[in-house]
DRENNU-773970 format. One record per residue: residue number from 1; x, y, z of N, C-alpha, C in turn. Coordinates in steps of 0.1 Angstrom, whole numbers, plus 2048, in hexadecimal, padded with zeros to 3 digits. Each point is the difference from the previous one (the first is absolute). Example, Ala and Ser with C-alpha at 12.3 -4.5 7.8 and 13.67 -1.06 7.14 Angstrom:
<lumdos>
i 1; n_east 884; n_north 7C7; n_up 84E; ca_east 7F7; ca_north 80C; ca_up 800; c_east 809; c_north 80C; c_up 800
i 2; n_east 7FC; n_north 80B; n_up 7F9; ca_east 809; ca_north 80B; ca_up 800; c_east 7F8; c_north 80B; c_up 808
</lumdos>
This chain:
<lumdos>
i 1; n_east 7C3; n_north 7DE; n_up 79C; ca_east 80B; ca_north 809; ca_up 804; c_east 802; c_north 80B; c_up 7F7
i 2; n_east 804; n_north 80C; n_up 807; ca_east 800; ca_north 808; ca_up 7FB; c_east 80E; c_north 806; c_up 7F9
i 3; n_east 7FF; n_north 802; n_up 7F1; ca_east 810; ca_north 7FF; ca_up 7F5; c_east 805; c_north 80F; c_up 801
i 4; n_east 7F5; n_north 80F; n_up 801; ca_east 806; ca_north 808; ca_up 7FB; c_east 805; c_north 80D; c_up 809
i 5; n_east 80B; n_north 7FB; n_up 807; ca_east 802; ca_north 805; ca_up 80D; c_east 80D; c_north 810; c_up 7FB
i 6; n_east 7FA; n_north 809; n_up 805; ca_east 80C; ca_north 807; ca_up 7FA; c_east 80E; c_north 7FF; c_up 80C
i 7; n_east 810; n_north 806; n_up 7F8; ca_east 80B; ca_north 801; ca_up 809; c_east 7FF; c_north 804; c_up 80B
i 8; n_east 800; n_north 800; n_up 80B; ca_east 7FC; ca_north 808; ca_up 80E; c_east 810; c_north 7FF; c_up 805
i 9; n_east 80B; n_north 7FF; n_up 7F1; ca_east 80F; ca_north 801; ca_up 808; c_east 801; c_north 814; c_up 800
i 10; n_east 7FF; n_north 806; n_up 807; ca_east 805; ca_north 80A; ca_up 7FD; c_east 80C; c_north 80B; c_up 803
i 11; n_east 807; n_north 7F2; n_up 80A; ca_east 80E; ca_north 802; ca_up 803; c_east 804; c_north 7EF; c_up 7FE
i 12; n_east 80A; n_north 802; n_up 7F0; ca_east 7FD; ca_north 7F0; ca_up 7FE; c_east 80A; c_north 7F5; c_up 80A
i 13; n_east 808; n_north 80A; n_up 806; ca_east 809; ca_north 7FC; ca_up 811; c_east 7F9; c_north 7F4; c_up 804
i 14; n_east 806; n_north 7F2; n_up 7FB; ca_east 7FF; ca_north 7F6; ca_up 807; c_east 808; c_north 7FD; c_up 80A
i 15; n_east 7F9; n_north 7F9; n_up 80D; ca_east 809; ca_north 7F9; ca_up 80C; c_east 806; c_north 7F4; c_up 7FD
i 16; n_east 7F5; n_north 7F8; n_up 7F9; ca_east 804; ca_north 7F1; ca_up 7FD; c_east 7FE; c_north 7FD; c_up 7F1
i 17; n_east 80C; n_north 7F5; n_up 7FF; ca_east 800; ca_north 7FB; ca_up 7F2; c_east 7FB; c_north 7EF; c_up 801
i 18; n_east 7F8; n_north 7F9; n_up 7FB; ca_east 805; ca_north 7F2; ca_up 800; c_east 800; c_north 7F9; c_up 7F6
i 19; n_east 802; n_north 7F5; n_up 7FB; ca_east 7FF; ca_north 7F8; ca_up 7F5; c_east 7F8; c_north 7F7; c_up 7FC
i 20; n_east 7F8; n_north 801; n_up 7F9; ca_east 7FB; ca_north 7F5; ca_up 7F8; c_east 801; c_north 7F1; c_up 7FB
i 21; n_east 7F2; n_north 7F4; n_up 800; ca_east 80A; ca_north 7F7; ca_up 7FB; c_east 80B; c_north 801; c_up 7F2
i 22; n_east 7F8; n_north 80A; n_up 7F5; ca_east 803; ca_north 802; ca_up 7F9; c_east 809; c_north 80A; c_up 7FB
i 23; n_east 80C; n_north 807; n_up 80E; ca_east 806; ca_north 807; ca_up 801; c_east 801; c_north 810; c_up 7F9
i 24; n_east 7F0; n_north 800; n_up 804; ca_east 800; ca_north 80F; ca_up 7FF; c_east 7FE; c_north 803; c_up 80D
i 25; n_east 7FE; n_north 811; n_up 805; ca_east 802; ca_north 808; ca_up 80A; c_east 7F2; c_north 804; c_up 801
i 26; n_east 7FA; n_north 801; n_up 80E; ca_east 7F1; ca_north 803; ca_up 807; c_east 807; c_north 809; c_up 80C
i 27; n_east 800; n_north 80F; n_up 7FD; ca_east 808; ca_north 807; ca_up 808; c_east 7F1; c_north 806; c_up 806
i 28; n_east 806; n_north 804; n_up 810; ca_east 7F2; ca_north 803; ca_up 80C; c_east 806; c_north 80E; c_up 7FD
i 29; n_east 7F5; n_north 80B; n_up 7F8; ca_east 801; ca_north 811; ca_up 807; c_east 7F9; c_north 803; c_up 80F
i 30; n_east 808; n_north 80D; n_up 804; ca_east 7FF; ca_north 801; ca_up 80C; c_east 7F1; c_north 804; c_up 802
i 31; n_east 7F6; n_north 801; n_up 7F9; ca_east 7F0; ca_north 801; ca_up 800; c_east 7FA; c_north 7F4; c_up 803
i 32; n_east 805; n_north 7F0; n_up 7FD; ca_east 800; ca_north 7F8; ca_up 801; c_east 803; c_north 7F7; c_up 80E
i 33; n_east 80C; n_north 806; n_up 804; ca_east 806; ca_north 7FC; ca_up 80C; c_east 7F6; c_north 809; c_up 807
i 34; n_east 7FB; n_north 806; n_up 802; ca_east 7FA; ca_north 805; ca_up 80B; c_east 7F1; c_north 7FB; c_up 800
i 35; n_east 7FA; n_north 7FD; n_up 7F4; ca_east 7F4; ca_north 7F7; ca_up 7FE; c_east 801; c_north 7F3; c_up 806
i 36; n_east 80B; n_north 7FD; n_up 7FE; ca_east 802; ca_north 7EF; ca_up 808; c_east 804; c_north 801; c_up 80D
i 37; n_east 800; n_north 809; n_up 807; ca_east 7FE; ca_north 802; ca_up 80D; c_east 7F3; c_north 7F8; c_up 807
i 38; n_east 7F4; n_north 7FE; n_up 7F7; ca_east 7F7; ca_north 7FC; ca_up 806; c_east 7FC; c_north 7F7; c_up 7F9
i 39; n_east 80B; n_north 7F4; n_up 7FE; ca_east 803; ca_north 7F7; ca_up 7FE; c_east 80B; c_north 7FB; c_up 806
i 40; n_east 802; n_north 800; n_up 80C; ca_east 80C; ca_north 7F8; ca_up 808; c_east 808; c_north 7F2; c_up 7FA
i 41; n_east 7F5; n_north 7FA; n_up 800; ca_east 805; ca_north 7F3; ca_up 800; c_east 803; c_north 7FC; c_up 7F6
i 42; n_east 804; n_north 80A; n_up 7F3; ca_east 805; ca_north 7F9; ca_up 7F1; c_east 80F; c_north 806; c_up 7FF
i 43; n_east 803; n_north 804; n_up 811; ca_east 810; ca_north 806; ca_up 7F5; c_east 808; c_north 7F7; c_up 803
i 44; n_east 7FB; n_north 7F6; n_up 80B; ca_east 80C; ca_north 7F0; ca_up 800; c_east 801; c_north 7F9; c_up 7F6
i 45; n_east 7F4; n_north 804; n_up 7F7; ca_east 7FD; ca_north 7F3; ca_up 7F5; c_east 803; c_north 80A; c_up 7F1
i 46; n_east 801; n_north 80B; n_up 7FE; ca_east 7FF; ca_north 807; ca_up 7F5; c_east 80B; c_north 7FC; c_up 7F9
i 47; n_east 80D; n_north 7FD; n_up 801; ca_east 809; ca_north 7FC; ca_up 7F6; c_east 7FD; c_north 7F3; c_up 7FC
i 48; n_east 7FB; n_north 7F9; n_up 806; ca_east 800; ca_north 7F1; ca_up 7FF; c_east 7F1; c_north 7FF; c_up 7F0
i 49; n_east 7F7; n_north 807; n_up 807; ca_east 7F6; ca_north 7FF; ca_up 7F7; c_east 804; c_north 808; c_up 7F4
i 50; n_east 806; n_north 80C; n_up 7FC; ca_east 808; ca_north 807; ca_up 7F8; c_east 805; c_north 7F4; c_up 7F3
i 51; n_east 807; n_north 7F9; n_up 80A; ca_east 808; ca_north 7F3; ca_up 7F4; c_east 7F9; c_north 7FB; c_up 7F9
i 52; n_east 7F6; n_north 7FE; n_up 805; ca_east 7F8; ca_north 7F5; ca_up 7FB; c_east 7FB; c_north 80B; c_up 7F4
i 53; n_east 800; n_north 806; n_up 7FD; ca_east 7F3; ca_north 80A; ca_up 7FA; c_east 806; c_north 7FE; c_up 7F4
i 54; n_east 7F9; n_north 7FF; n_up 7EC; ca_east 802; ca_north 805; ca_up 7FC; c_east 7FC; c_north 808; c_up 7F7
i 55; n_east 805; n_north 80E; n_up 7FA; ca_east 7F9; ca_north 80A; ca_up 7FF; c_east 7F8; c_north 7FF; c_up 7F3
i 56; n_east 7F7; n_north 806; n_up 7FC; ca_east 7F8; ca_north 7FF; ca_up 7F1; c_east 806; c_north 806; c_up 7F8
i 57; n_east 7FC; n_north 7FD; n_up 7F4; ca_east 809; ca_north 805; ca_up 7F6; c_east 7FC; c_north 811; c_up 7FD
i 58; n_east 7F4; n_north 801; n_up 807; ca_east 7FC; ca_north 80F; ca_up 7FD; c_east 7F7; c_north 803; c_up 80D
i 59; n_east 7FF; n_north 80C; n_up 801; ca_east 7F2; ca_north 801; ca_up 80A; c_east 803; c_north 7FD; c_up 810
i 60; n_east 7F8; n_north 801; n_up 809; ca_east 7FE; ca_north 800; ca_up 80E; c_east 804; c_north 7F3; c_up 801
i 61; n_east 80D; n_north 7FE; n_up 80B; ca_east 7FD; ca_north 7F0; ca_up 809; c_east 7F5; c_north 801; c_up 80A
i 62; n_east 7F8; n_north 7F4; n_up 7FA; ca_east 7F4; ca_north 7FD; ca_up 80F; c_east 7FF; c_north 7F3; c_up 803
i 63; n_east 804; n_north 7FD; n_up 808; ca_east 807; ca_north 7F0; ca_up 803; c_east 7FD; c_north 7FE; c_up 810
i 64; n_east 7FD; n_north 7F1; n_up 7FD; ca_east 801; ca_north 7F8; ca_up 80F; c_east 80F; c_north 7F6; c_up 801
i 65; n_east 806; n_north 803; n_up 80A; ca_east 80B; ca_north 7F8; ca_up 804; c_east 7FE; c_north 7F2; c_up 807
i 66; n_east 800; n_north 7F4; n_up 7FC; ca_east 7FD; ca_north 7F6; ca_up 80A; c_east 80F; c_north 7FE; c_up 805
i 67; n_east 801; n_north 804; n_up 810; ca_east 80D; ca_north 7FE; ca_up 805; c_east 803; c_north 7F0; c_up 804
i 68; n_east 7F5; n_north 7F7; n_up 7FC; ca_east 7FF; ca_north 7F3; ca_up 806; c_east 807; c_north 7FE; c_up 811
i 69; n_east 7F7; n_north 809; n_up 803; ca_east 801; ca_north 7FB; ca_up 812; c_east 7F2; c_north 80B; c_up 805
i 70; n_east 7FD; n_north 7FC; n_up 80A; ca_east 7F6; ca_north 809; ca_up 809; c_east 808; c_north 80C; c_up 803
i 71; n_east 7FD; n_north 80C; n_up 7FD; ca_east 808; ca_north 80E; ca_up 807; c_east 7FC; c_north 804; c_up 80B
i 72; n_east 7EF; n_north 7FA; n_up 804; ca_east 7FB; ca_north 80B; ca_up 805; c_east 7EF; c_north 802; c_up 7FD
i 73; n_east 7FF; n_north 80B; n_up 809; ca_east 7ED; ca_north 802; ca_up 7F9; c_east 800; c_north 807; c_up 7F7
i 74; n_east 7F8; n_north 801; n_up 7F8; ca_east 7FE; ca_north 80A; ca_up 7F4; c_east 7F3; c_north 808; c_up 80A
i 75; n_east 804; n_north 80E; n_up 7FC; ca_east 7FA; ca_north 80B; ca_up 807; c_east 7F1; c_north 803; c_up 7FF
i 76; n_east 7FB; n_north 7FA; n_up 7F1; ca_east 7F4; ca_north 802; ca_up 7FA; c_east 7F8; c_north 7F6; c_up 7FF
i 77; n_east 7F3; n_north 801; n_up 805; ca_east 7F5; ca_north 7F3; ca_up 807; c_east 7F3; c_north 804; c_up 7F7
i 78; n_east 7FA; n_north 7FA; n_up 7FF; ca_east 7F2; ca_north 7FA; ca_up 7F8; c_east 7FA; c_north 808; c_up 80E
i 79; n_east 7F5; n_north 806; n_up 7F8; ca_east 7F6; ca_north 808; ca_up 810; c_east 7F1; c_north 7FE; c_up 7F2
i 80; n_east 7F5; n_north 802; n_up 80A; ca_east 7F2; ca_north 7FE; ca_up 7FC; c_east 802; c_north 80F; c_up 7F7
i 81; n_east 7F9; n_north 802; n_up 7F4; ca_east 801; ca_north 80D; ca_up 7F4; c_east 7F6; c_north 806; c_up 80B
i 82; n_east 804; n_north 80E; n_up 7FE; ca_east 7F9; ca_north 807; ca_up 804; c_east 7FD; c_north 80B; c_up 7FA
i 83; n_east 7F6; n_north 80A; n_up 803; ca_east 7F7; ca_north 808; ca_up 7F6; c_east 809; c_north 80F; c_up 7FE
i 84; n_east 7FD; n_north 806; n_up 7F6; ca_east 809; ca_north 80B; ca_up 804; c_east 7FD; c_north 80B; c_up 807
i 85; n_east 7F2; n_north 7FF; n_up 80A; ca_east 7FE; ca_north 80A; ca_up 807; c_east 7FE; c_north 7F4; c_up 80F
i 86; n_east 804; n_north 7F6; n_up 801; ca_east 803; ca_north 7F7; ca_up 80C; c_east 808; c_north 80A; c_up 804
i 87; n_east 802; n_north 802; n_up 813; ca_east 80D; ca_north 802; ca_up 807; c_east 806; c_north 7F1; c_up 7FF
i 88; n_east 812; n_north 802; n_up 800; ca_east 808; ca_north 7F9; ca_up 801; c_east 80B; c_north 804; c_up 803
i 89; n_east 80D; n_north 7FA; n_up 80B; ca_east 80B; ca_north 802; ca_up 805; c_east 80A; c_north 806; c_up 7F2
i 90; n_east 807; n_north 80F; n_up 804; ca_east 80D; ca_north 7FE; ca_up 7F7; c_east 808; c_north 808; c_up 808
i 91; n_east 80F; n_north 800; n_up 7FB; ca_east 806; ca_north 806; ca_up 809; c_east 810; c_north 804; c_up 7F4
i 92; n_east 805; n_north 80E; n_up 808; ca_east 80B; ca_north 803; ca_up 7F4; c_east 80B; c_north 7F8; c_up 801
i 93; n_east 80A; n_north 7FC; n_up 7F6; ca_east 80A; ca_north 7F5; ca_up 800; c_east 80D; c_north 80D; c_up 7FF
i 94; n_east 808; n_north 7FF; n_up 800; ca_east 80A; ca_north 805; ca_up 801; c_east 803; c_north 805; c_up 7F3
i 95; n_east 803; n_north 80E; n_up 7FD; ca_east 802; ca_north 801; ca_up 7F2; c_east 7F8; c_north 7FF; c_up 7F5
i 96; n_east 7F4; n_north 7FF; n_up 804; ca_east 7F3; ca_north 800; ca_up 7F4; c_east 7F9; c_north 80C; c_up 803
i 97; n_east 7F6; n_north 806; n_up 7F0; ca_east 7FB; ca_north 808; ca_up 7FF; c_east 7F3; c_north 804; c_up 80B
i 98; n_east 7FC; n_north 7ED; n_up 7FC; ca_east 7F5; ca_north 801; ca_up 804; c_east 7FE; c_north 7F2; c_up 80D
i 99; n_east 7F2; n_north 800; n_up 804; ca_east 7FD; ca_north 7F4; ca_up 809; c_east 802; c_north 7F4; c_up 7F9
i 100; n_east 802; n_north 7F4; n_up 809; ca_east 7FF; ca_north 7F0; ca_up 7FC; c_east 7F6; c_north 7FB; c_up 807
i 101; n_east 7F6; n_north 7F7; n_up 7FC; ca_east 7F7; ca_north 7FC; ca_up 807; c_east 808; c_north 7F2; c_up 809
i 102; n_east 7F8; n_north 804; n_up 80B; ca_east 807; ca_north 7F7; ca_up 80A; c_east 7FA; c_north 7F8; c_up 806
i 103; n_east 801; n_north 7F3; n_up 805; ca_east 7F9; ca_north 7F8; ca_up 80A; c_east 80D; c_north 800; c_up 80D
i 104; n_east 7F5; n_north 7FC; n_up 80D; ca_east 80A; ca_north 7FA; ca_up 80C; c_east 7FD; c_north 7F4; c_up 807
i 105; n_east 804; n_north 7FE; n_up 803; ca_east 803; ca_north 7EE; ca_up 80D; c_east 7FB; c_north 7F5; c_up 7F8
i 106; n_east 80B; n_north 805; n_up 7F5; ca_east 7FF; ca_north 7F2; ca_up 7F4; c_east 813; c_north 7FE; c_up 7FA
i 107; n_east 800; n_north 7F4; n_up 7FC; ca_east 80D; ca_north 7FE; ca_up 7F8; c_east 7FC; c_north 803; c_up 7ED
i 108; n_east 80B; n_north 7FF; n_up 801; ca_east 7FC; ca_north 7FD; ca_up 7EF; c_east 806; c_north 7F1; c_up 7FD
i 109; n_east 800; n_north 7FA; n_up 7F6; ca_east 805; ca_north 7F3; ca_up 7FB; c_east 812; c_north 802; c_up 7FD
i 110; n_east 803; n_north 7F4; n_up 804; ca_east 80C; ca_north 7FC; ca_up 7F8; c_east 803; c_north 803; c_up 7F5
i 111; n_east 80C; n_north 804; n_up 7FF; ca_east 802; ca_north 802; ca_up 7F2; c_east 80C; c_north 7FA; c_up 7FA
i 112; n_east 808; n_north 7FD; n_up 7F8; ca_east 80A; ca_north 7FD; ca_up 7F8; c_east 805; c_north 807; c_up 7F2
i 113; n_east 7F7; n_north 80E; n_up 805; ca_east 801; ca_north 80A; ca_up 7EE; c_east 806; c_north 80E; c_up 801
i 114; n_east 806; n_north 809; n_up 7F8; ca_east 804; ca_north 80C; ca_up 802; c_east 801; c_north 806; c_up 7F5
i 115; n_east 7EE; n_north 809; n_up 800; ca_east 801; ca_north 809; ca_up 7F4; c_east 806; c_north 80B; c_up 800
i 116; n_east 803; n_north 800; n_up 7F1; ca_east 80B; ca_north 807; ca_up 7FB; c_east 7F9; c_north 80B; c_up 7F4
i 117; n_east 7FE; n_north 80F; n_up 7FF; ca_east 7FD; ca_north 806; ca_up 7FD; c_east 80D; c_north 80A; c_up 7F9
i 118; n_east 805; n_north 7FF; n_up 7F4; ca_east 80D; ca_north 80B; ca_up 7FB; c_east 7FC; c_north 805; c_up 7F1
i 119; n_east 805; n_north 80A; n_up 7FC; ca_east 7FC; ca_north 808; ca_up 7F4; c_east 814; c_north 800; c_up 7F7
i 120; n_east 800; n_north 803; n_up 7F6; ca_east 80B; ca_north 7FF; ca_up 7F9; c_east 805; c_north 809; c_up 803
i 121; n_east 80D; n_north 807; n_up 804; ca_east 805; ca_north 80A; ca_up 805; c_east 808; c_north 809; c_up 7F6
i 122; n_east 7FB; n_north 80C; n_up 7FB; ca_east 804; ca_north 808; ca_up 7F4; c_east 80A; c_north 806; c_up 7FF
i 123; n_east 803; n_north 7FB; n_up 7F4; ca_east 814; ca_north 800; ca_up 7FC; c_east 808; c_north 7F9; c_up 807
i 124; n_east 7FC; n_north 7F6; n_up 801; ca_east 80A; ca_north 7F2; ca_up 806; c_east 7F5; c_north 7F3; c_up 7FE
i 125; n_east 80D; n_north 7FE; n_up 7F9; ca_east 7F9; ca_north 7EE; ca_up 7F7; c_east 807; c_north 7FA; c_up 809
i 126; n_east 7F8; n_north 7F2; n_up 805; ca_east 7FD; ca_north 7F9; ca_up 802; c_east 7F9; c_north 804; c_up 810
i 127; n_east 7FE; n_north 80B; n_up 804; ca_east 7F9; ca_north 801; ca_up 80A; c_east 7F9; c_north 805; c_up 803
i 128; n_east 7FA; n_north 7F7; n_up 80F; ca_east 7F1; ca_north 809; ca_up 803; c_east 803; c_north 805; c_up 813
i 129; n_east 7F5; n_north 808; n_up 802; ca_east 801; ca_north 807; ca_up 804; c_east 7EF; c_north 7FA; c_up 808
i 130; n_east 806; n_north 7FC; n_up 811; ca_east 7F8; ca_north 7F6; ca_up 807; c_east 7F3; c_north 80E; c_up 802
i 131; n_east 7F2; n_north 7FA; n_up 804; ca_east 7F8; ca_north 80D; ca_up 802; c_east 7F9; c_north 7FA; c_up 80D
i 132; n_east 7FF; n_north 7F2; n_up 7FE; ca_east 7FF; ca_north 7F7; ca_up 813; c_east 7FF; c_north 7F5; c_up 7FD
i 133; n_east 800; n_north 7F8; n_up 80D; ca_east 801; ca_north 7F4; ca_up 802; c_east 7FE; c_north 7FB; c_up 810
i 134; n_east 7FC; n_north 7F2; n_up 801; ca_east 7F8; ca_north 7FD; ca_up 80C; c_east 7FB; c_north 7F4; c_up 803
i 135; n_east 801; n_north 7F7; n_up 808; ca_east 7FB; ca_north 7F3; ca_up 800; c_east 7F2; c_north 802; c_up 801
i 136; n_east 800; n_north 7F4; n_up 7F8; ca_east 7F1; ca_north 7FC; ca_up 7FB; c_east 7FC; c_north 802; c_up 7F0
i 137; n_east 7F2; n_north 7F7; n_up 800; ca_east 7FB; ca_north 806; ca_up 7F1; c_east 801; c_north 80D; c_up 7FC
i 138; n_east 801; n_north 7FF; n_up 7EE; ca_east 7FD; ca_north 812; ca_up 7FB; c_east 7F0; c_north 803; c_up 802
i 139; n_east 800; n_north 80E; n_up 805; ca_east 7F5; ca_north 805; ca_up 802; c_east 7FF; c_north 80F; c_up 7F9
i 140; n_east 7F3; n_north 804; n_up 7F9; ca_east 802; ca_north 80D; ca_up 7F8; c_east 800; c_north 80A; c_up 80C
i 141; n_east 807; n_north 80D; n_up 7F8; ca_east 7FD; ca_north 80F; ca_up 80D; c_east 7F1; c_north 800; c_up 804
i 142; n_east 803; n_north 80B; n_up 808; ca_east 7F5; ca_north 7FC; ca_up 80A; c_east 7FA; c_north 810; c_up 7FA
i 143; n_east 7F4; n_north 803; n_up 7FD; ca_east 7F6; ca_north 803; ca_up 7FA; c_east 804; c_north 80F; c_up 802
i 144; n_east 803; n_north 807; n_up 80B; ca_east 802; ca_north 80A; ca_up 800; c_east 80F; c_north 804; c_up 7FB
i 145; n_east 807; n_north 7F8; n_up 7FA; ca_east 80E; ca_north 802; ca_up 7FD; c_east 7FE; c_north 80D; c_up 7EE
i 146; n_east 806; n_north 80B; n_up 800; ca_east 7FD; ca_north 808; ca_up 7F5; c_east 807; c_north 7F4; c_up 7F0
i 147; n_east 807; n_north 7F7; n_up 802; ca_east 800; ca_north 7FC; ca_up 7F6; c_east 7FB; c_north 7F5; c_up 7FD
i 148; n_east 7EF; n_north 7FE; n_up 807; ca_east 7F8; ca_north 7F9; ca_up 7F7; c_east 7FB; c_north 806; c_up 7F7
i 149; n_east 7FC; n_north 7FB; n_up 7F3; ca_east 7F8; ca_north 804; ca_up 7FE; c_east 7F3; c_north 7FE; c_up 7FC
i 150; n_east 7FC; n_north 80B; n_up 7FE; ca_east 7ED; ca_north 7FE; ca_up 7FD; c_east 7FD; c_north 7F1; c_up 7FB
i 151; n_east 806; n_north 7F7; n_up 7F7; ca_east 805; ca_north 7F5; ca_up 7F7; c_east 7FE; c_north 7F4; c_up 80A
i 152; n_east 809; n_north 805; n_up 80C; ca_east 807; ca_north 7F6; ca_up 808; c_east 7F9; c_north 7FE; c_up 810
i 153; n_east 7F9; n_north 80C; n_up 800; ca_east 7FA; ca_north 805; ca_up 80A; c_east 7F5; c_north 7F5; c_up 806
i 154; n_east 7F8; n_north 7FE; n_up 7F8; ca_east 7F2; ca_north 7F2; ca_up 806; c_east 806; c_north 7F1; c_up 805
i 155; n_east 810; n_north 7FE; n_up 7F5; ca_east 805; ca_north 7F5; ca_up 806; c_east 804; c_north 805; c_up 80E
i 156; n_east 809; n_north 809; n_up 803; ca_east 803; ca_north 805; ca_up 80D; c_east 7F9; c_north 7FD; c_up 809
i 157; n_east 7F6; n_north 808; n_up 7FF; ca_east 7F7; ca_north 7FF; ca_up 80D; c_east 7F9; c_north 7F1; c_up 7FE
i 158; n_east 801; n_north 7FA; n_up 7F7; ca_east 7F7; ca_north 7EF; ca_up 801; c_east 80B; c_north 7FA; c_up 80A
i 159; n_east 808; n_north 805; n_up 7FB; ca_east 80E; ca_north 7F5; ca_up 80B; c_east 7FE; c_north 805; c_up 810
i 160; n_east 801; n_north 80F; n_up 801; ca_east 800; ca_north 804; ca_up 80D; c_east 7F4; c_north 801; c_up 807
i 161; n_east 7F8; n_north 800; n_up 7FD; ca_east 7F0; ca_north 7FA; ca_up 807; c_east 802; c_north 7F3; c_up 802
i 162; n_east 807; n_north 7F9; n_up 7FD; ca_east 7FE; ca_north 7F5; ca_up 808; c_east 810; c_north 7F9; c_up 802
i 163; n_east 807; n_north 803; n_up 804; ca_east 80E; ca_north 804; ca_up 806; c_east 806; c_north 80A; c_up 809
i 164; n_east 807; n_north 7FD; n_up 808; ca_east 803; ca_north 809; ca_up 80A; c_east 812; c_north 7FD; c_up 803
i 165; n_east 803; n_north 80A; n_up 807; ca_east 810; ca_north 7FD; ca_up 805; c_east 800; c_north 7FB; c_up 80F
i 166; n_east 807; n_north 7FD; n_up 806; ca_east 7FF; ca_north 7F8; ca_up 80F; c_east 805; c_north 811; c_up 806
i 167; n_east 7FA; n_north 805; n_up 808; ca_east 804; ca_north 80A; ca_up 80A; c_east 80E; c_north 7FD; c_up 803
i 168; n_east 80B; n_north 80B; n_up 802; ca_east 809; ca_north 7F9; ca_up 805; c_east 80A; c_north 80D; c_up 805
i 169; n_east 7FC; n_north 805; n_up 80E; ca_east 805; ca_north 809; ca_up 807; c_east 80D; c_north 807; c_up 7FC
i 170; n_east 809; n_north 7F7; n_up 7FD; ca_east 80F; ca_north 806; ca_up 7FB; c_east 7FF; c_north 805; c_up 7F2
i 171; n_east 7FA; n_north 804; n_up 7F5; ca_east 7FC; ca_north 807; ca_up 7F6; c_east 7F6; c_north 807; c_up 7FA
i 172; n_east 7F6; n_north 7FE; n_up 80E; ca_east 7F4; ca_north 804; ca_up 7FD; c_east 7FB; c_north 80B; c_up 80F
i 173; n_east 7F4; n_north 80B; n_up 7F7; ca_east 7FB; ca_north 808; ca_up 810; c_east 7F7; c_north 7F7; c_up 801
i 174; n_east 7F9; n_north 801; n_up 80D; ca_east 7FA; ca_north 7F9; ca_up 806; c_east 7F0; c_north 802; c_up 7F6
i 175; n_east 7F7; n_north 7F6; n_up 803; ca_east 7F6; ca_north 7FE; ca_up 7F2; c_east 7F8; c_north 80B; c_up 803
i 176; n_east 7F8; n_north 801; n_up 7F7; ca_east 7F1; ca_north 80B; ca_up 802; c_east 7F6; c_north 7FC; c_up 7F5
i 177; n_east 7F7; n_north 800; n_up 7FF; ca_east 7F3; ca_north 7FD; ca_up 7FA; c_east 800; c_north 80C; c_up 7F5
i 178; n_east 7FE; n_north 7FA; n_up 7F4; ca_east 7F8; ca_north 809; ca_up 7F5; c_east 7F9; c_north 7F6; c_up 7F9
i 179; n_east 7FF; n_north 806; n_up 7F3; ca_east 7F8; ca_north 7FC; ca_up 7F5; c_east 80C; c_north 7FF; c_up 7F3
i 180; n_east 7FF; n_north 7F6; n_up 7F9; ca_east 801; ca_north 802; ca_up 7F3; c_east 7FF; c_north 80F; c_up 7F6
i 181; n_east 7F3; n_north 800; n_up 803; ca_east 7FA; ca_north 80C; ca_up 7FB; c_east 808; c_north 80A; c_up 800
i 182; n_east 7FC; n_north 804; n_up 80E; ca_east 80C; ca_north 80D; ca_up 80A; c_east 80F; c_north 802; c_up 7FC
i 183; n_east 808; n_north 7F3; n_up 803; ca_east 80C; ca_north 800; ca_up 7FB; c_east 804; c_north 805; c_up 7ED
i 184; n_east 7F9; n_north 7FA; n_up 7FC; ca_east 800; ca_north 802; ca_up 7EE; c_east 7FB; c_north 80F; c_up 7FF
i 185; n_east 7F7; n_north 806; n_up 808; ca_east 7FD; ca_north 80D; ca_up 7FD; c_east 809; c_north 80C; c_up 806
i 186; n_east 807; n_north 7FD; n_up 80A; ca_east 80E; ca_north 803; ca_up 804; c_east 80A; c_north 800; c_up 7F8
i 187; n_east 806; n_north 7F4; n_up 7FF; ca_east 80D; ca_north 801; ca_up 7F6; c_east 802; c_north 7FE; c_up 7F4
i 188; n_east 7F0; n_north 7FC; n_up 7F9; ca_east 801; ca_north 802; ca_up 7F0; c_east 7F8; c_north 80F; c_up 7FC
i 189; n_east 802; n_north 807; n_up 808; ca_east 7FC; ca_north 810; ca_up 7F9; c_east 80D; c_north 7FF; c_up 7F6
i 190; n_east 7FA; n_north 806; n_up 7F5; ca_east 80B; ca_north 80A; ca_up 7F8; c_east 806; c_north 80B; c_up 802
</lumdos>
């Protein structure tokens, strides 16, 4: 997982505040709230898993929540690795830079987890400042994201060659075929 994420608060205008086990504050900026648009199904569960959390003494939270119950599917499925000049389904998610690689006329697994992604929020102690979250396991950004980096980059794509997101009409355009290749030479220009 990747630690060295810069602030992307640039209007630090939070919507939501919530609490911690450990009664610190994981406040949602409104850059945030619009990222988790394409993530539906975590805003019934986001305070609940919030509680549970507690924060590190320094550094990025990157945490899995066991809500101990079934939530649901987790969005992201095991798929055969594929090459990086293979065609394969991706399609844009709501509020991303770039594509997600996608499968269709599959589920994904059960889940009972909600990762939690937050950075420390500057000039305010004891809080952080949520950057996402979502049922299911943690998974690193996805290869074309600008804040991989070069470092972080081979793990990336090792995960996303052979992982995919479940298609899913209400956050997603409808799929289209690329490459690995294609997409990375697209949105990782300088």
């Amino acid at each position: 997982m990747q630690e060295n994420f810069q602030n992307p608060i640039e209007n630090a205008e939070s919507l939501r505040e919530f609490k911690t086990a450990d009664n610190a504050r994981i406040i949602i900026p409104k850059s945030t709230e619009e990222h988790l648009l394409a993530h539906p199904e975590i805003d019934g569960i986001l305070a609940e898993a919030l509680s549970k959390v507690h924060l590190p003494e320094s550094g990025m939270l990157i945490t899995e929540v066991n809500m101990d119950r079934v939530l649901g599917k987790s969005a992201c499925v095991d798929t055969p690795k594929c090459e990086m000049d293979e065609k394969i389904l991706f399609a844009q998610r709501l509020h991303r830079a770039g594509p997600t690689r996608v499968v269709t006329n599959t589920e994904g697994p059960e889940t009972d987890l909600v990762s939690v992604i937050a950075f420390p929020t500057p000039d305010q102690e004891d809080t952080y400042s949520l950057l996402t979250a979502w049922t299911g396991p943690l998974a690193p950004m996805e290869p074309w994201d600008k804040k991989v980096t070069q470092e972080t980059l081979q793990g990336s794509l090792e995960f996303w060659r052979s992982h995919a997101l479940v298609w899913d009409k209400e956050v997603m355009t409808e799929p289209f075929e690329s490459t690995w290749a294609e997409v990375l030479e697209k949105y990782r220009k300088e």
